[in-house]
Backbone as JSON, one array per atom type, in Angstrom:
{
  "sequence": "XXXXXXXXXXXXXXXXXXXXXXXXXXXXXXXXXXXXXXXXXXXXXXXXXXXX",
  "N": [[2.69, 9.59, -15.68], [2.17, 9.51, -12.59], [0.97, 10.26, -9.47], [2.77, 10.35, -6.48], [1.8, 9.39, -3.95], [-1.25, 8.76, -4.8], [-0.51, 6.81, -6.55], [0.78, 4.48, -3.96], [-1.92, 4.09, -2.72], [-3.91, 3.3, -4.26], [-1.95, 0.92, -4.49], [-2.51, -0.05, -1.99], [-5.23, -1.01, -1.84], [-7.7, -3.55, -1.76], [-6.46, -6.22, -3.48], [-5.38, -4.73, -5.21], [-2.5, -4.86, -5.78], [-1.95, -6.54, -7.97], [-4.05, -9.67, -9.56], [-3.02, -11.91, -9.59], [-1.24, -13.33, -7.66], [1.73, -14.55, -7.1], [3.0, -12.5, -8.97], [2.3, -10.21, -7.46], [3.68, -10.32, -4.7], [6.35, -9.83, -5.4], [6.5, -6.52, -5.5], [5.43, -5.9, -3.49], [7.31, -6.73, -1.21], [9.43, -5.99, -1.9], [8.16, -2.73, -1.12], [7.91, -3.76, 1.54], [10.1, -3.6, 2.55], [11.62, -1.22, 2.19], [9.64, 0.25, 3.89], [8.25, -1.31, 6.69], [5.71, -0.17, 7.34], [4.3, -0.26, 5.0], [1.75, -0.95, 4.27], [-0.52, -0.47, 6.43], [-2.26, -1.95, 9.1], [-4.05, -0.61, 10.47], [-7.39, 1.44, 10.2], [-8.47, 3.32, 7.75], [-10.29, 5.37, 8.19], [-8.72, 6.36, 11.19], [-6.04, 6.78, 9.48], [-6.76, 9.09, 8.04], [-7.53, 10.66, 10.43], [-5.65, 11.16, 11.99], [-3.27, 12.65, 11.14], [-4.37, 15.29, 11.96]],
  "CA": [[3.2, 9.53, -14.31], [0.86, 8.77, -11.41], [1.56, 10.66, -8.24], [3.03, 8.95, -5.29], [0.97, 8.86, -3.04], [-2.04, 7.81, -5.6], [-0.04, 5.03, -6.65], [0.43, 3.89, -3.12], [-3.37, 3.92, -2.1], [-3.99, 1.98, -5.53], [-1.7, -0.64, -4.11], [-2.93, -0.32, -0.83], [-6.52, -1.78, -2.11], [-7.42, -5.13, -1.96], [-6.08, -6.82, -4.62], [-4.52, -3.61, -5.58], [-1.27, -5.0, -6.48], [-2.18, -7.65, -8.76], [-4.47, -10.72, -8.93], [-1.4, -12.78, -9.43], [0.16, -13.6, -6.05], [3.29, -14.53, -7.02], [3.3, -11.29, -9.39], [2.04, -9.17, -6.38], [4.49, -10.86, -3.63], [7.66, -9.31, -5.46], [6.07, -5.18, -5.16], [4.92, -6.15, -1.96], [8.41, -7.4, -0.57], [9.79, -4.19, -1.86], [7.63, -1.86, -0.05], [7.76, -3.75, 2.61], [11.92, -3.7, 2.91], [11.34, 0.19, 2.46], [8.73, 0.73, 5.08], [7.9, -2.02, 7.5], [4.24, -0.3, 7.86], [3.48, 0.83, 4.13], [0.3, -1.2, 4.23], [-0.97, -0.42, 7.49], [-3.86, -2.61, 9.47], [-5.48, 0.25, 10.55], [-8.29, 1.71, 9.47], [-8.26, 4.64, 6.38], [-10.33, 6.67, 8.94], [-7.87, 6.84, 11.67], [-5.28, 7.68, 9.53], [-7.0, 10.06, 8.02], [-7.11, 11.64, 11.22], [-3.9, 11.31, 12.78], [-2.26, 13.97, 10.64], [-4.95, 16.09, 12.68]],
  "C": [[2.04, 9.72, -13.34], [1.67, 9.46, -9.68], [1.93, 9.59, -7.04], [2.04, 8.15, -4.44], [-0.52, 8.74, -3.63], [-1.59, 6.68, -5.78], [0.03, 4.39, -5.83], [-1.03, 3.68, -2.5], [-3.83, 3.15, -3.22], [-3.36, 0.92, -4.9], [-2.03, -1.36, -2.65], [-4.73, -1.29, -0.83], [-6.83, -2.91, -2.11], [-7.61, -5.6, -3.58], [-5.81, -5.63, -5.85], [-2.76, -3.9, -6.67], [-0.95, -6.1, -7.76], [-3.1, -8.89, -8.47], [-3.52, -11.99, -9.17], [-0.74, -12.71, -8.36], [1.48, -13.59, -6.48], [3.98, -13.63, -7.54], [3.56, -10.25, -7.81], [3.04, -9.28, -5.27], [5.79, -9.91, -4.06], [7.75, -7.71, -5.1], [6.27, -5.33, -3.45], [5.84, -6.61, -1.11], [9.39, -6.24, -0.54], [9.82, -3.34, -1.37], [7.98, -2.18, 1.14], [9.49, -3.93, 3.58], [12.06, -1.73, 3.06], [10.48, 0.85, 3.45], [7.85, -0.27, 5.44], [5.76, -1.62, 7.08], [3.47, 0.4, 6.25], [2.15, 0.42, 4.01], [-0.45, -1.55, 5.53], [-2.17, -1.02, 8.13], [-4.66, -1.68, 9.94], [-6.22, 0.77, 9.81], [-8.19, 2.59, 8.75], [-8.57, 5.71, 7.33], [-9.67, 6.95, 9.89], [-6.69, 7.1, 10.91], [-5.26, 8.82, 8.71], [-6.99, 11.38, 8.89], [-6.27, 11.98, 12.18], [-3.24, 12.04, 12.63], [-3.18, 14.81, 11.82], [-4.95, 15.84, 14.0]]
}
């Protein structure tokens, strides 16, 4: 078992979720029905510091 929020920053990587598109498209349709912003365009370091 793989903590959550490891596993999401793994799929947050490029080409994180597979190099198979049409594999990767079905995760990635998932998430993104569960939370509009799970793969966010901003940058790692602002939201690193946003909690702060």
């Amino acid at each position: 078992m793989v903590p959550i929020r490891q596993h999401l920053a793994n799929l947050r990587r490029k080409g994180g979720l597979a190099k198979d598109p049409e594999w990767a498209a079905k995760p990635a349709r998932q998430l993104t029905e569960i939370d509009p912003d799970w793969n966010c365009p901003w940058p790692r370091n602002w939201q690193r510091r946003y909690r702060i």
